[in-house]
C-alpha atoms as an extended CHARMM CRD file, in Angstrom:
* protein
*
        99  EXT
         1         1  UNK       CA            114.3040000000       55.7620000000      101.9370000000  PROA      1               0.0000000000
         2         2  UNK       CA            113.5730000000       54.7590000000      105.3450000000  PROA      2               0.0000000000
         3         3  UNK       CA            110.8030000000       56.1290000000      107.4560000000  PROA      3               0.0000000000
         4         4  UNK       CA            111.0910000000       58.9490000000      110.3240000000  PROA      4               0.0000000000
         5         5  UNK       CA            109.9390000000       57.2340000000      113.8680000000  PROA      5               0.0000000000
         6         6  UNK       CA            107.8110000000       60.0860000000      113.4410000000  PROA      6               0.0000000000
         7         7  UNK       CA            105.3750000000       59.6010000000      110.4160000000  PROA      7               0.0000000000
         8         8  UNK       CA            101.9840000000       58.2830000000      111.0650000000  PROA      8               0.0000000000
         9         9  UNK       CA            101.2020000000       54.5310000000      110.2780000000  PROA      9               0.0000000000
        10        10  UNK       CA             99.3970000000       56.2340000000      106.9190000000  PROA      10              0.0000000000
        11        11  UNK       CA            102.5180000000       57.6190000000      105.4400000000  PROA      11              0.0000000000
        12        12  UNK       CA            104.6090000000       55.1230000000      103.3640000000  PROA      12              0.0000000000
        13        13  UNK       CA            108.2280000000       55.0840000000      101.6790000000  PROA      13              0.0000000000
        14        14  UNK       CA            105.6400000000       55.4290000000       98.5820000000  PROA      14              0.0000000000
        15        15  UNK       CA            103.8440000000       58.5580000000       99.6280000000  PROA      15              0.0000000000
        16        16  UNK       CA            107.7850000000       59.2440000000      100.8220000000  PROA      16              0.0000000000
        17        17  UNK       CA            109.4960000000       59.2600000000       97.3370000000  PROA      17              0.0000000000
        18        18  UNK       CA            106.4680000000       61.4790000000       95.8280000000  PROA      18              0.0000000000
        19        19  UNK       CA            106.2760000000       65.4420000000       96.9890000000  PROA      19              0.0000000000
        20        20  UNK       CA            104.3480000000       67.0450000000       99.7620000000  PROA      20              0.0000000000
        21        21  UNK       CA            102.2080000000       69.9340000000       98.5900000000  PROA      21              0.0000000000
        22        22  UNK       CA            101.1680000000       72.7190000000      100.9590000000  PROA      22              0.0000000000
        23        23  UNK       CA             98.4020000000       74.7320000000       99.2520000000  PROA      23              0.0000000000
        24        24  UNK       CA             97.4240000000       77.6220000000      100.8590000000  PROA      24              0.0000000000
        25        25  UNK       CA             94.3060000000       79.9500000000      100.1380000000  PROA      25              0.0000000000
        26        26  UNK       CA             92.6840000000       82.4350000000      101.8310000000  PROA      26              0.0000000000
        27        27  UNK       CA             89.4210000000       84.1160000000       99.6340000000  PROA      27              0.0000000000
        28        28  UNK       CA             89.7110000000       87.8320000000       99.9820000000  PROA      28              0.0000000000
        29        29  UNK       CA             92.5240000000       90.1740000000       99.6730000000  PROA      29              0.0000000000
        30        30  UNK       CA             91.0260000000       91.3390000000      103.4700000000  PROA      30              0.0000000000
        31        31  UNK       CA             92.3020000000       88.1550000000      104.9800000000  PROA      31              0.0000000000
        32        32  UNK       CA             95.6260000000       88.1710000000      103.2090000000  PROA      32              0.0000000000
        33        33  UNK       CA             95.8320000000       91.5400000000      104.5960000000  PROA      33              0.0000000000
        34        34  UNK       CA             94.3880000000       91.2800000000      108.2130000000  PROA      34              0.0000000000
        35        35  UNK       CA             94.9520000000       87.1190000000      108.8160000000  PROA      35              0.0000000000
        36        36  UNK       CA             98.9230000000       86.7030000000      109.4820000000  PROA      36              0.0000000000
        37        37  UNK       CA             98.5990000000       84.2720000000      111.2930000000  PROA      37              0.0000000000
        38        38  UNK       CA             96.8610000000       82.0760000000      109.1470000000  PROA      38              0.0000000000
        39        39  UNK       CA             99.3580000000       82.5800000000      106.6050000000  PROA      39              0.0000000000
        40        40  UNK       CA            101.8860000000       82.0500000000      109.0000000000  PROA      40              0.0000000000
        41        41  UNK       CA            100.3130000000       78.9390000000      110.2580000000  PROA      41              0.0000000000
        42        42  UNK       CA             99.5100000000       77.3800000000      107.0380000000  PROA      42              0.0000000000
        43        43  UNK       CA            103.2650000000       78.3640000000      105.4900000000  PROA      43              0.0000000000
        44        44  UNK       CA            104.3970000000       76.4930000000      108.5790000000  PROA      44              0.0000000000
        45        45  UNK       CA            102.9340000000       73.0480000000      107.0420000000  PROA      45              0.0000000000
        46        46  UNK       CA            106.3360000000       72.9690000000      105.1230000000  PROA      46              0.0000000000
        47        47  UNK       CA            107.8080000000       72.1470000000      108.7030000000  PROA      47              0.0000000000
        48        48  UNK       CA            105.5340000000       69.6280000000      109.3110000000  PROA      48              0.0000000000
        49        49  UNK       CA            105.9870000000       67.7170000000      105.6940000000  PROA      49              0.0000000000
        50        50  UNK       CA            109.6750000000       67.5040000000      106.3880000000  PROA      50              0.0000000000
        51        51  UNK       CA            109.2490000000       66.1940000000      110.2020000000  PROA      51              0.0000000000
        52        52  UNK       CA            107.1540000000       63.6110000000      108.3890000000  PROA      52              0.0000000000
        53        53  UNK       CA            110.0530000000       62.6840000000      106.0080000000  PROA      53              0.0000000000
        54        54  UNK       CA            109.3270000000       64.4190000000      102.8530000000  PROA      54              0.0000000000
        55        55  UNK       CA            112.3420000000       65.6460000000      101.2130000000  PROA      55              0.0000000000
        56        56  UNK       CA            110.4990000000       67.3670000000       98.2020000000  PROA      56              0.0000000000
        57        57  UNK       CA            107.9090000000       69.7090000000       99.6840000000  PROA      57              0.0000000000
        58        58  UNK       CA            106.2760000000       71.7360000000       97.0310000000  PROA      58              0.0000000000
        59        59  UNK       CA            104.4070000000       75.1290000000       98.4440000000  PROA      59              0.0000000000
        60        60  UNK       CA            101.5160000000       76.4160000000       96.3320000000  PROA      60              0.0000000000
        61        61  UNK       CA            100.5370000000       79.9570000000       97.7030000000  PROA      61              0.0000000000
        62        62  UNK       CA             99.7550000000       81.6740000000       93.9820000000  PROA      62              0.0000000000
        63        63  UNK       CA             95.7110000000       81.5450000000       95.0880000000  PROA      63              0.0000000000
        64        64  UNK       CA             95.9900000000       84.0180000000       98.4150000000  PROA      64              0.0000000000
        65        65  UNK       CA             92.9590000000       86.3860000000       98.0540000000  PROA      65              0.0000000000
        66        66  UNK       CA             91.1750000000       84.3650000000       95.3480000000  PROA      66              0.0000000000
        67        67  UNK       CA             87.5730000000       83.1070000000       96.3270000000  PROA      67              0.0000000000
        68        68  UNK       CA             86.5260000000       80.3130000000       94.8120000000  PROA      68              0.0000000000
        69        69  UNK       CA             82.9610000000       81.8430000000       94.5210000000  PROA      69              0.0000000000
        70        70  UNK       CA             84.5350000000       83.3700000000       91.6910000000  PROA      70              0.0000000000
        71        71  UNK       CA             85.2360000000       80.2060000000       90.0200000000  PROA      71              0.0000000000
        72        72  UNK       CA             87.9310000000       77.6580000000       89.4610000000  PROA      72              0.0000000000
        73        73  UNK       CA             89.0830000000       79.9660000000       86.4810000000  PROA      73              0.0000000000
        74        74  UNK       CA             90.5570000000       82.3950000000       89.1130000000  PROA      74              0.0000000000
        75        75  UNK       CA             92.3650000000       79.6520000000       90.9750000000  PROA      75              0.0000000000
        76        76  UNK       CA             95.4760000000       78.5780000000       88.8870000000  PROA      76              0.0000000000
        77        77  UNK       CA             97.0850000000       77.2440000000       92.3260000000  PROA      77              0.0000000000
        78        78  UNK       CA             94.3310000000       74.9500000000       92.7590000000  PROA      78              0.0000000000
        79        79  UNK       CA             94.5160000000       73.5400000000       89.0150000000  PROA      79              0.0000000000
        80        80  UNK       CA             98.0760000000       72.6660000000       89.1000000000  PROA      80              0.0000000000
        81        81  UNK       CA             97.6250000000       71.3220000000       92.5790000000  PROA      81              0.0000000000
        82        82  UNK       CA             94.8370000000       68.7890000000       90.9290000000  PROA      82              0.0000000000
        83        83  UNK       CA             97.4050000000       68.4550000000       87.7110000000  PROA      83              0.0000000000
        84        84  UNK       CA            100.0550000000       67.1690000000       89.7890000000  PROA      84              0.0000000000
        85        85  UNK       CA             97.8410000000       65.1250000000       91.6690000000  PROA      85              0.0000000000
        86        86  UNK       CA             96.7010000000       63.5640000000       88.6000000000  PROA      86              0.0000000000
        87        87  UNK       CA             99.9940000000       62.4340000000       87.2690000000  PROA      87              0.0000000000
        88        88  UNK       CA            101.0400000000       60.8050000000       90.5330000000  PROA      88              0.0000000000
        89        89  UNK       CA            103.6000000000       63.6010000000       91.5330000000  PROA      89              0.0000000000
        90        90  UNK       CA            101.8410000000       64.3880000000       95.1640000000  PROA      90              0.0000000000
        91        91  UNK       CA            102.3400000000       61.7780000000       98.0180000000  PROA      91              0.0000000000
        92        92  UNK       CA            100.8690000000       63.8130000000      100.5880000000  PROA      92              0.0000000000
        93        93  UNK       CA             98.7430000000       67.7840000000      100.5860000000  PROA      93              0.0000000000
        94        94  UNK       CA             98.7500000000       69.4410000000      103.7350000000  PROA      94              0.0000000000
        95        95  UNK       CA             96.3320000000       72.1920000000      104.2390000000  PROA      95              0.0000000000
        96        96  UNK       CA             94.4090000000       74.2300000000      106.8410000000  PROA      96              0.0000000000
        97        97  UNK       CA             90.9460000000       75.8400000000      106.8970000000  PROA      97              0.0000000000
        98        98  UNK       CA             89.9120000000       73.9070000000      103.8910000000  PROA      98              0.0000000000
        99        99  UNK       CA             85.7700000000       75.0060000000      103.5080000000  PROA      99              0.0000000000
């Protein structure tokens, strides 16, 4: 797989052959509601994976309105984010407004 001109110095045919994960969250069913362009923003990170060279980019949006005040039990997005991480599937998470 040969690199895009365009990914960073970071980004190798390694990270390349893995998948690029965009997790999204926002923490209350208010900003799903009232924060499009957030959403919009953050689904746009798919874009950005692929300009990088990814050809497998994964989107986990399953923990929109889900604080995680409430607990990791409530965030099933974020566990099979960190499961996937853990068995060396994930070159690369993108992500925006991470608190």
């Amino acid at each position: 797989m040969m690199l895009p001109a365009s990914a960073p110095s970071k980004v190798t045919e390694l990270h390349l052959e893995r998948a690029a994960v965009v997790y999204l969250r926002q923490s209350t069913v208010k900003q799903v509601r009232h924060n499009g362009e957030s959403r919009r923003l953050q689904y746009a990170l798919k874009d950005r994976a692929r300009e990088l060279g990814f050809t497998t980019v994964r989107v986990i949006d399953s923990d929109l309105g889900s604080s995680a005040a409430m607990g990791a039990a409530v965030r099933a997005g974020f566990d099979q984010l960190v499961a996937s991480v853990a068995v060396g599937e994930v070159g690369m998470i993108l992500s925006r407004e991470v608190s």
